[in-house]
N, C-alpha and C positions, 0 to 999 in steps of 0.2 A: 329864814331863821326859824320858822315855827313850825318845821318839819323838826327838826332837831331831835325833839321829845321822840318825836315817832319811829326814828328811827334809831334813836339808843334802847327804846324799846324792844324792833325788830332783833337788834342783835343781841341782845340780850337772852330773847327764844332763846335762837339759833345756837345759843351758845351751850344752855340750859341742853337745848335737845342733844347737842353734841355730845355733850360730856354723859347722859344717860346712854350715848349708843356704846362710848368707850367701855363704860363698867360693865356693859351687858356682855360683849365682845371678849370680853378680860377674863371673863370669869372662870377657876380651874374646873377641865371635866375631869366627870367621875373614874378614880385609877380602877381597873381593871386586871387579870390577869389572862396571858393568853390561855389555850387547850394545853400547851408543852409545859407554861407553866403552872396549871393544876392537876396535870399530873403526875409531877414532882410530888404534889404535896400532902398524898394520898397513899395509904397501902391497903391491900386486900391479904386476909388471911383465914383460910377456914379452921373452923374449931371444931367442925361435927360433920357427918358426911354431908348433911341437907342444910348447915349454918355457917356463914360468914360473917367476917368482923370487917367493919369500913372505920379508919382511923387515920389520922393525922403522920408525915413521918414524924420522925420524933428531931429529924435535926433540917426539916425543912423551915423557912422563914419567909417574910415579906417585911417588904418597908414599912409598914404601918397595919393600924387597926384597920383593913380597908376590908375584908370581909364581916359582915354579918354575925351568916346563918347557911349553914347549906341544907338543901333536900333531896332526901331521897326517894327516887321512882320510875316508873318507865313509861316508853312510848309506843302509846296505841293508834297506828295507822298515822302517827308524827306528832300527834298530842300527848304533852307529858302529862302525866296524871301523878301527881306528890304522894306519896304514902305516910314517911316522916321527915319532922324537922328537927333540926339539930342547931340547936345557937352554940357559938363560937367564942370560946375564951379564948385570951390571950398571954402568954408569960416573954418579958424581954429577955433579951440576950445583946447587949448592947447598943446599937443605932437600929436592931433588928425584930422584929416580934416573931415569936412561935406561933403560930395559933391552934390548935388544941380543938378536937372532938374526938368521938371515937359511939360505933350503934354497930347492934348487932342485925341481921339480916337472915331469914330462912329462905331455902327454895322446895317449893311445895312438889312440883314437876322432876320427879326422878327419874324421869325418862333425857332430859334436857343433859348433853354434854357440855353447853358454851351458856352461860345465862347474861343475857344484855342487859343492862338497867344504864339509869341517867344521873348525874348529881349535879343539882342545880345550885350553883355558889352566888348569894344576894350580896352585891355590896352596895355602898352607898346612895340613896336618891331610889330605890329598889330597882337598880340596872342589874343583870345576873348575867352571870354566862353559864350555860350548860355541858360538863363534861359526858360525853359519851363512852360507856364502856364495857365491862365483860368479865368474866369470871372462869377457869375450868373447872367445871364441877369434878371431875377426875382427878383432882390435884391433891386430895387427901386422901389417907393421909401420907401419902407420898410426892412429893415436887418430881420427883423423875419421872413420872408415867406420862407415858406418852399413849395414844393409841397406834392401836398395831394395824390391827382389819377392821373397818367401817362392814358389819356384815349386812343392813340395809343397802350398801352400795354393791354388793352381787345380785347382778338384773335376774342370774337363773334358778336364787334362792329367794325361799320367802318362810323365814321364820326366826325363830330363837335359835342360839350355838351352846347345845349342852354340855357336850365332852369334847377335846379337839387336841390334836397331836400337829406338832411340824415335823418335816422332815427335810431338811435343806430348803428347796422353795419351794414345798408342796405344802399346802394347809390341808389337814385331813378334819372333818369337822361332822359330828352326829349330830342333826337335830331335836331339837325338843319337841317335843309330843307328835311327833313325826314318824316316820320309815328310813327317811331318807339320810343316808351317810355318801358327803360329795368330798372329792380329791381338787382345789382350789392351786392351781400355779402363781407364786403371788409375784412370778417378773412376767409371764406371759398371760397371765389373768384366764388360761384354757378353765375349764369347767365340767367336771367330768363325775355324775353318781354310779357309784360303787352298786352295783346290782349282786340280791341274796341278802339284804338284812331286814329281815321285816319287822325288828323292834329290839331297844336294849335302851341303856345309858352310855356305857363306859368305850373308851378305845383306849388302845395301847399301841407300840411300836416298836423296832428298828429298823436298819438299813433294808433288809430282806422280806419282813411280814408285818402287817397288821393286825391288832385282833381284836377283836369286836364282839363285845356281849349282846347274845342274842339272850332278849326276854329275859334277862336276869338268874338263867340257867347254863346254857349253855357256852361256848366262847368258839367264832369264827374265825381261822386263819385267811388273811389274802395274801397272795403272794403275788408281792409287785412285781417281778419280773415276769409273769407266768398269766397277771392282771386275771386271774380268776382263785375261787375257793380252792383251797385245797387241803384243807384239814377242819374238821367240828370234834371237839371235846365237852363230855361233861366235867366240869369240874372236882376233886375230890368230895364226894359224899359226907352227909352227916350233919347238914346244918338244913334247918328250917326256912331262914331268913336269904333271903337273896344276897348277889353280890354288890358291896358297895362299892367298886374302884378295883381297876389293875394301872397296874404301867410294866415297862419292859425296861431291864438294866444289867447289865455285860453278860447279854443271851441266855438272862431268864426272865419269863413271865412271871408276876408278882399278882394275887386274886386277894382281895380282901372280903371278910365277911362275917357278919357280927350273930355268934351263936344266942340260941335260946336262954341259956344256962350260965350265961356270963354277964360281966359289965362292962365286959373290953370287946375288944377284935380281934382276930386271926388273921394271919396273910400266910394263905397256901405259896409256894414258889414254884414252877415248872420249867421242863424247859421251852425250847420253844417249839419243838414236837409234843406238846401235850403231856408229858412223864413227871409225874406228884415227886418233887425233889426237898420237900422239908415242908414245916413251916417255925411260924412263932407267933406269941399274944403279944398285943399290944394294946396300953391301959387307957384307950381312948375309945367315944364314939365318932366318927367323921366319915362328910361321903366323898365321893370321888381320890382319885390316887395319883400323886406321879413320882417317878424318883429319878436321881440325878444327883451325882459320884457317891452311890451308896448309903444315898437320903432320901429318907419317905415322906411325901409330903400329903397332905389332906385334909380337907376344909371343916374348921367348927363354924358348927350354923350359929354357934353364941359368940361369934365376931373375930376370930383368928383363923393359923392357919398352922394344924400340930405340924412337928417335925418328928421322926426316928431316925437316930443313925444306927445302921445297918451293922458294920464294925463293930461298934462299943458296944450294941443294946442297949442304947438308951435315951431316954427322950431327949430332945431339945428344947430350949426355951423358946413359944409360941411366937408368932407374926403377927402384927396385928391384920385384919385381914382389911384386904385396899377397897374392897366395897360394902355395900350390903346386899346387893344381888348376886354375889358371886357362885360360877356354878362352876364347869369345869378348869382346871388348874394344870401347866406346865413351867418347867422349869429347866432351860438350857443356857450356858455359859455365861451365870452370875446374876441370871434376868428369870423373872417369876414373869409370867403371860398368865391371864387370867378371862373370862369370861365375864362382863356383867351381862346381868337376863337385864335389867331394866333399860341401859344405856344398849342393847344391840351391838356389840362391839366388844372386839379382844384387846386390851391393854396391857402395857407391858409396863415393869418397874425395875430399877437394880436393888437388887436382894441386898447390898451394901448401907444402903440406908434406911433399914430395917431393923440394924444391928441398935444401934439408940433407942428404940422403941419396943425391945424384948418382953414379954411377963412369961412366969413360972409356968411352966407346960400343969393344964387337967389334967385329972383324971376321972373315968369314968366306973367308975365304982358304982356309982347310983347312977343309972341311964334315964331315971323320970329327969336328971335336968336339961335331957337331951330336946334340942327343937323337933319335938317329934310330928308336926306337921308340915312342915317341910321335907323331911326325911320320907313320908309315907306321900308327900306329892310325888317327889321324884323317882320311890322307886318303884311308884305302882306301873303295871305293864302296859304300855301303850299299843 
């Protein structure tokens, strides 16, 4: 009988500890969301060529206040490193919460086509999970563009793509501060330099010839069937300044070039045996040329891309231009291809979503507003 005590004792613990293991055991973990579901909850949107916006959607939700704070940053050799933080409001929408941020982001590396970063989402008890993810820097301000040619991934070039022409599946492409002008098959990847150009900018084309500004004076015919030179012309006489741009359109050669004595441009016209077949002025400065159904197209260094139509004589309302390194420019069936120097690669956009983003074509009347250091990079002779 005098065990009694000791053992209502005993169970007593036992009981005690019991019930401490249940609560422990009971307790709710921290909700989380998976990777599918934060990136629902997330949009990326650039606003500048080198800045993006990281923002909440606007009709995404969760069950509750269960995030935070998220950060933003990236990962060096697998270590993230935070750069900022962003606390996390909330606004309901019935049994549902919005949650709400929104930070802007630069990217310093203009060479960078794809830029990787991390967003690190804190929720409760500081458990986080890490969205991994990615940006195309080539995406403004166009969503269509896509890249065309990777020109880093041609093993038997190695430089910049200044001027460049397609023709069906041949890429014809002049390099920068180079010699070299190569013929690039883009289904069978052959690889083939055009021998006889020892320096220029510009190329032009159709089905039949080539032509290629030598040294900014003269202009070389090839003739692809025949795969050698068979014409050199000087250009019509009379201007100081070199040429800035040709292109080729229903079998005439088109020369641009910007006299001493003016604030516009000229574009000589030929045919395509070399024969001076007109010209006209035109109230702009810009370099490089291309045209396509009767439209001239050529790059302002102060951020667009003029237009003339041929027909009417008369400007068109500008492009915004799709990069900031943009050098030589084509346009066939709807699609502007373009050259960036900084990204190494041809990109291509539909001209159809360009039409929203219109401004009033310059003029160049006062040429001091022209980027004239740029202009005198590219057309000094190399």
């Amino acid at each position: 009988m005098k065990v009694l005590p000791f053992l209502s004792l005993f169970f007593l613990i036992i009981l005690f500890i019991s019930c401490e293991k249940e609560e422990i055991t009971g307790q709710t973990p921290v909700q989380t969301l998976t990777n599918e579901e934060l990136q629902k909850l997330v949009s990326f949107e650039f606003t500048d060529y080198h800045q993006f916006e990281i923002k909440n959607q606007p009709d995404a939700s969760v069950s509750g206040k269960i995030i935070q704070k998220v950060e933003f940053g990236e990962k060096d050799t697998g270590s993230f490193i935070a750069d900022t933080t962003v606390q996390i409001s909330y606004s309901a929408q019935g049994n549902e919460y919005l949650p709400q941020f929104t930070f802007s982001r630069s990217i310093f590396r203009e060479q960078l086509r794809t830029y990787f970063f991390t967003l690190r989402f804190f929720f409760n008890d500081n458990v986080y999970a890490d969205l991994d993810t990615f940006v195309l820097t080539y995406k403004y301000p166009y969503q269509s563009t896509e890249m065309f040619l990777d020109i880093n991934a041609l093993a038997e070039f190695s430089g910049n793509i200044q001027d460049f022409l397609i023709m069906g599946d041949d890429f014809y492409g002049y390099s920068f501060s180079s010699v070299t002008v190569f013929k690039y098959n883009l289904t069978s990847g052959d690889y083939k330099v055009l021998a006889g150009f020892p320096g220029g900018d510009h190329i032009a084309g159709n089905s039949d010839f080539i032509f290629l500004d030598l040294e900014h004076s003269n202009i070389l015919r090839y003739n692809i069937q025949k795969d050698t030179i068979d014409l050199q012309f000087f250009p019509y006489p009379g201007f100081d300044d070199q040429m800035l741009g040709m292109c080729a359109d229903n079998n005439f050669l088109y020369v641009m070039f910007h006299p001493t004595d003016s604030g516009g441009e000229v574009v000589k016209r030929y045919t395509v045996d070399g024969q001076y077949s007109g010209e006209f002025k035109i109230p702009w400065m810009g370099y490089y040329l291309c045209c396509a159904d009767s439209i001239l197209y050529s790059v302002d260094f102060d951020g667009g891309i003029f237009r003339y139509d041929m027909r009417s004589n008369l400007l068109l309302p500008e492009i915004p231009s799709p990069a900031e390194s943009i050098d030589g420019i084509f346009v066939d069936n709807g699609k502007l291809y373009y050259a960036d120097y900084d990204k190494n690669a041809i990109f291509v956009f539909a001209l159809s979503e360009a039409e929203g983003q219109l401004f009033a074509p310059k003029t160049r009347v006062d040429i001091s507003r022209l980027n004239t250091d740029r202009v005198n990079e590219l057309i000094k002779v190399r």
